[in-house]
C-alpha positions as CSV (number, residue, x, y, z in Angstrom):
1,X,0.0,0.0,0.0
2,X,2.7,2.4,0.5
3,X,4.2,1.6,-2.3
4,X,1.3,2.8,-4.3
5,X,0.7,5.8,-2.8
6,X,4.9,6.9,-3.3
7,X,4.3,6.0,-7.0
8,X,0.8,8.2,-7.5
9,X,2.9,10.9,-5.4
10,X,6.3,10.7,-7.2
11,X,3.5,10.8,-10.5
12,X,2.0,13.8,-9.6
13,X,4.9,15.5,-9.0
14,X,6.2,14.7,-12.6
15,X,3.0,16.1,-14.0
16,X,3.3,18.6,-12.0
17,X,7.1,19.6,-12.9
18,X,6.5,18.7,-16.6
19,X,3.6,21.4,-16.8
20,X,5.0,24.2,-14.9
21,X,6.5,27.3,-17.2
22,X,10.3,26.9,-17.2
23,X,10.4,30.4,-18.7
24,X,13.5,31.4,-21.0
25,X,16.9,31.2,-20.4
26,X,18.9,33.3,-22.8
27,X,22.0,31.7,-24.1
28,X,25.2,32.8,-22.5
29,X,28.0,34.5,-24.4
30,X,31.0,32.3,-25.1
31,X,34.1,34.1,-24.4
32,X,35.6,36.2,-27.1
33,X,39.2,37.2,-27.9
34,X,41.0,39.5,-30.5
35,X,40.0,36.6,-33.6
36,X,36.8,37.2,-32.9
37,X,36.7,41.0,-32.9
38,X,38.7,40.8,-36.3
39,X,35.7,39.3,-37.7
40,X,33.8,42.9,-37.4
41,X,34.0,46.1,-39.4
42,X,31.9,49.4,-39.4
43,X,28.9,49.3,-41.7
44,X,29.9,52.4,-44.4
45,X,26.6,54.0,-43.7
46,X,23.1,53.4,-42.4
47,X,21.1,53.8,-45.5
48,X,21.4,50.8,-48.0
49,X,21.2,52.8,-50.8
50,X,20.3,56.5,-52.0
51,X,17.1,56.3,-51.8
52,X,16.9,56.1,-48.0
53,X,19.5,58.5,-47.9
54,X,17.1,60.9,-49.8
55,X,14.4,60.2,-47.8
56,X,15.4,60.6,-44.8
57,X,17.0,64.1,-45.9
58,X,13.7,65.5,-47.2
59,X,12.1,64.0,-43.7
60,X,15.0,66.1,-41.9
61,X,14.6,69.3,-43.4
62,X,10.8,68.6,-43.0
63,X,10.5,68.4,-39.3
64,X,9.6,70.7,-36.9
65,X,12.8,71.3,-34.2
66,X,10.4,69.3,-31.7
67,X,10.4,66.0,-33.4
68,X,13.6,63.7,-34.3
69,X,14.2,61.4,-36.9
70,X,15.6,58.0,-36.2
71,X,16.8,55.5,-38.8
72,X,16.3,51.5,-38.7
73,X,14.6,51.3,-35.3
74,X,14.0,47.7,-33.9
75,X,10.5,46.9,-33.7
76,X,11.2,46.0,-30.4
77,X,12.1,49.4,-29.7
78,X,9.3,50.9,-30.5
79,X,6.3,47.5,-29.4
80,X,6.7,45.3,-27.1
81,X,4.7,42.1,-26.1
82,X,2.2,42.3,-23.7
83,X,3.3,41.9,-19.8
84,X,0.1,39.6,-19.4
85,X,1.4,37.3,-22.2
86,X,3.6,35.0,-20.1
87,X,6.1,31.4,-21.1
88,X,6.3,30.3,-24.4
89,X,3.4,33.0,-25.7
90,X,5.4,35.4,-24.5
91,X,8.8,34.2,-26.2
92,X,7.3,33.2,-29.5
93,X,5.6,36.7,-30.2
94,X,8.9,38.4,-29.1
95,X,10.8,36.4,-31.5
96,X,8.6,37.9,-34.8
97,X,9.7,41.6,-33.6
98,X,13.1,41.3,-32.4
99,X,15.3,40.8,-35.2
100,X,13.1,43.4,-37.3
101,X,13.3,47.2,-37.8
102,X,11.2,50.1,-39.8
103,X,13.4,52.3,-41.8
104,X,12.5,55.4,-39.8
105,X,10.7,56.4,-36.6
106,X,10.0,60.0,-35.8
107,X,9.4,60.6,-32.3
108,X,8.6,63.9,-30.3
109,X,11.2,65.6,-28.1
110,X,9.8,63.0,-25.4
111,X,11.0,60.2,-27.1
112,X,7.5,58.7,-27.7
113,X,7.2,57.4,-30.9
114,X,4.7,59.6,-33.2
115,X,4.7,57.4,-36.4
116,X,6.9,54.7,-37.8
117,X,8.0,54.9,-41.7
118,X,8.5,52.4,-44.7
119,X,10.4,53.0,-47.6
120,X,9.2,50.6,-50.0
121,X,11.7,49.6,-52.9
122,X,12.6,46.7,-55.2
123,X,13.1,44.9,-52.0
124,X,9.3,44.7,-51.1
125,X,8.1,42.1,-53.6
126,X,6.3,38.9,-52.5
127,X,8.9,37.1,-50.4
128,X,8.7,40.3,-48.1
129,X,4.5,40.4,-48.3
130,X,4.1,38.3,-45.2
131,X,7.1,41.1,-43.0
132,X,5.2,44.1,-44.3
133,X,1.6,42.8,-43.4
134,X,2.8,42.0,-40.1
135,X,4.1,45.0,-39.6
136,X,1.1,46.5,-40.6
137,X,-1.0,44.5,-38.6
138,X,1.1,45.0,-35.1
139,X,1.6,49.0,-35.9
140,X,-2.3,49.1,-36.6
141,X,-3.3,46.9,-33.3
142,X,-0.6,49.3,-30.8
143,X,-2.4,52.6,-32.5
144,X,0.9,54.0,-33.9
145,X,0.7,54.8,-37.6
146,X,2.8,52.7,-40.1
147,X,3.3,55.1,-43.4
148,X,4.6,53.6,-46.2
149,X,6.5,55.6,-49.0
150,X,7.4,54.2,-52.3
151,X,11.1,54.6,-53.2
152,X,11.0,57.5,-55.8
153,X,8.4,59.4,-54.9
154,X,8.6,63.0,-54.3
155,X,10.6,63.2,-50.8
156,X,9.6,66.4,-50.1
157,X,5.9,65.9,-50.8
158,X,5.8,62.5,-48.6
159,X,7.7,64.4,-46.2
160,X,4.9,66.6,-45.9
161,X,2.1,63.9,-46.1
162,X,3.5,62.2,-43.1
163,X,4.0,65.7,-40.8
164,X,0.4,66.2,-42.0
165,X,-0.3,62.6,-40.4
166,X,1.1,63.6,-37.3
């Protein structure tokens, strides 16, 4: 008989253990030494190409003195999951925002973000559908505006558009 009832109580345990949130553990940093720093060097600029660099001129000189412009913010920057998402929820919704970024963020002289901005080139064809409408989808269910801009439109007109927005 007591036999039985250590086995039912080392079973519950088990269930127990095996259902309970184990949370993440980030991975830790292996050691690194001058090989491994030779394997970096500084990107030549932030904008891919002269488009962005265009763009984010015309946005520049657009801008009221209040408001600053920030290039290639991570989305987890600017949205964050929500606290009452907990375990694997939690870490599986983080994981679509954190290796992203939008291409600008203009925020007021608070630092709260007052809309994000896309610069849509060759790059946004079909394989990058499913990234866009999730960034649309996120930016539309936190109530920040998403503005996208087609590479080669008139800077200076978006530029005003999107102030006009804000």
């Amino acid at each position: 008989m007591i036999e039985v009832i250590f086995i039912i109580g080392v079973f519950a345990v088990l269930c127990l253990l095996s259902f309970t949130d184990k949370g993440f553990k980030p991975p830790k940093t292996a050691p690194s030494d001058a090989r491994t720093y030779q394997a970096y060097e500084r990107a030549e600029s932030l904008f891919v190409n002269g488009s962005e660099r265009a763009f984010f001129n015309a946005l520049r000189r657009a801008l009221p003195h209040d408001y600053h412009l920030h290039s290639k913010v991570r989305l987890e920057d600017i949205v964050r999951v929500k606290k009452s998402i907990k375990g694997q929820a939690h870490w599986q919704l983080r994981g679509r925002v954190k290796s992203r970024h939008v291409d600008y963020l203009i925020t007021d002289i608070e630092g709260r973000p007052k809309a994000a901005i896309e610069l849509d080139g060759s790059s946004h064809n079909k394989d990058a559908l499913n990234a866009d409408i999730l960034k649309d989808g996120i930016f539309d269910a936190v109530g920040l505006p998403l503005i996208r801009v087609r590479a080669g439109a008139n800077y200076s007109h978006a530029a005003r558009r999107i102030l006009a927005q804000i």
